[in-house]
C-alpha positions in Angstrom: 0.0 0.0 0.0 1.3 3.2 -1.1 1.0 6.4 0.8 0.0 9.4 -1.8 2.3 11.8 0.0 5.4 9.6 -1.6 4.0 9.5 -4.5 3.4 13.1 -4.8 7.3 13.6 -3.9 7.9 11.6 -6.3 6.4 13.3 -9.0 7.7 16.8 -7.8 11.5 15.3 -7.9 10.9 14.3 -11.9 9.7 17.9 -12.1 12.4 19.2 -10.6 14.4 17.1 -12.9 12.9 18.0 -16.0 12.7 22.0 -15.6 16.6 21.9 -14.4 17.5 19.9 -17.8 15.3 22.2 -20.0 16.3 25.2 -18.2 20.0 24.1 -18.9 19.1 23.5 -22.7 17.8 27.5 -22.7 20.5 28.8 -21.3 23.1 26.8 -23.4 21.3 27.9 -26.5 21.0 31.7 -25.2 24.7 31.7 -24.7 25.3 30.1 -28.2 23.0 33.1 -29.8 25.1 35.5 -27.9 28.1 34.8 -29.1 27.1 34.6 -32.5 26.1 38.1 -32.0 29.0 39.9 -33.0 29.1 37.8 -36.4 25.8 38.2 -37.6 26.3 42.0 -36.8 30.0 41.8 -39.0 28.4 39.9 -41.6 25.2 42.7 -41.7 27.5 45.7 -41.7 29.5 44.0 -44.5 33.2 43.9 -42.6 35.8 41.5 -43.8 35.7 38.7 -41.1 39.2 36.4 -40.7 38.2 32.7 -40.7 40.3 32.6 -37.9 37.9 34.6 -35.8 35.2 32.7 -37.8 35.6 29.1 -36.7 36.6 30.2 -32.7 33.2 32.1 -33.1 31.3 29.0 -34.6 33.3 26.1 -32.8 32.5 25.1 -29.4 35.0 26.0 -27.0 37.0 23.2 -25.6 37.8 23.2 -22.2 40.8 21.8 -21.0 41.2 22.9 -17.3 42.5 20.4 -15.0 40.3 19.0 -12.1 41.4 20.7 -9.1 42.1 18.3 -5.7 40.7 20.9 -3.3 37.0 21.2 -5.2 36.9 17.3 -5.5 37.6 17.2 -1.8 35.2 20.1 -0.3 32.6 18.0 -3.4 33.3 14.8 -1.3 33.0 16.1 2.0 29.6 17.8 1.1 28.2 14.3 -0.6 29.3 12.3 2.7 27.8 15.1 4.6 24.5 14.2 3.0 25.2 10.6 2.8 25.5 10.9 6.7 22.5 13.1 7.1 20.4 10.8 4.6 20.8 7.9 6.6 19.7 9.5 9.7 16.5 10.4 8.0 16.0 6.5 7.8 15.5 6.3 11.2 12.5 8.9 11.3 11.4 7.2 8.4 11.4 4.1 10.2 8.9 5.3 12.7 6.6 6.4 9.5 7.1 4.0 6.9 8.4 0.8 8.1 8.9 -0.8 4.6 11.1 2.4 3.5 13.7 2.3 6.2 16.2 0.1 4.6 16.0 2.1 1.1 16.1 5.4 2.6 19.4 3.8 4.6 20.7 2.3 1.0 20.5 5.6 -0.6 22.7 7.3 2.5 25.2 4.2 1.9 25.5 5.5 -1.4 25.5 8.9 -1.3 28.6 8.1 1.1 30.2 5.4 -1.3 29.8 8.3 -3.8 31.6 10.9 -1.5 34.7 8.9 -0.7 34.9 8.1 -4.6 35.3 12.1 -5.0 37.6 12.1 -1.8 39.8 9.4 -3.2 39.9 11.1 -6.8 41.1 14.1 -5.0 43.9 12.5 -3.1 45.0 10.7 -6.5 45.1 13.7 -8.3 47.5 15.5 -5.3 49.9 12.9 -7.2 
């Protein structure tokens, strides 16, 4: 037997879900218009344009920064912060929802599992 009130978070997560992806879409293709601004201007106005300045304008730009150790680490100790704080949860969901405890407590596990993976990557990438 399903309570509604987990089915309604449910639905609200995949909602969240959906307007973060399409709002990421927008804004990727707003920053693409933007900097094809100053081209279509150029091209309007009739200027000479150097296919240099051409294909950086129409290529996507690469980026080829190197992870840094100390934003893995602070992303690991943040994800086993929440881990942590997840699995507590299960507890007060125990005294709800019986059934729920042990998922709610899997999903902590993880979120920990997840957070020493980031903590591990940072430590290998200290070299």
């Amino acid at each position: 037997m399903h309570h509604p009130a987990i089915a309604a978070v449910a639905i609200v997560f995949w909602i969240f879900v959906a307007v973060v992806s399409v709002a990421g879409i927008i804004q990727d293709y707003r920053k693409r218009q933007l900097s094809l601004e100053p081209l279509r201007l150029a091209i309007q106005h009739g200027q000479k344009l150097d296919p240099e300045v051409i294909s950086r304008l129409l290529g996507r730009e690469e980026h080829h920064e190197e992870l840094e150790p100390k934003a893995l680490k602070v992303a690991g100790i943040i994800t086993c912060a929440s881990g942590v704080g997840v699995a507590i949860l299960s507890a007060f969901v125990a005294a709800v929802f019986p059934p729920y405890h042990m998922i709610v407590l899997g999903v902590g596990a993880l979120a920990v599992c997840v957070g020493v993976g980031l903590l591990i990557a940072a430590r290998s990438l200290k070299g």
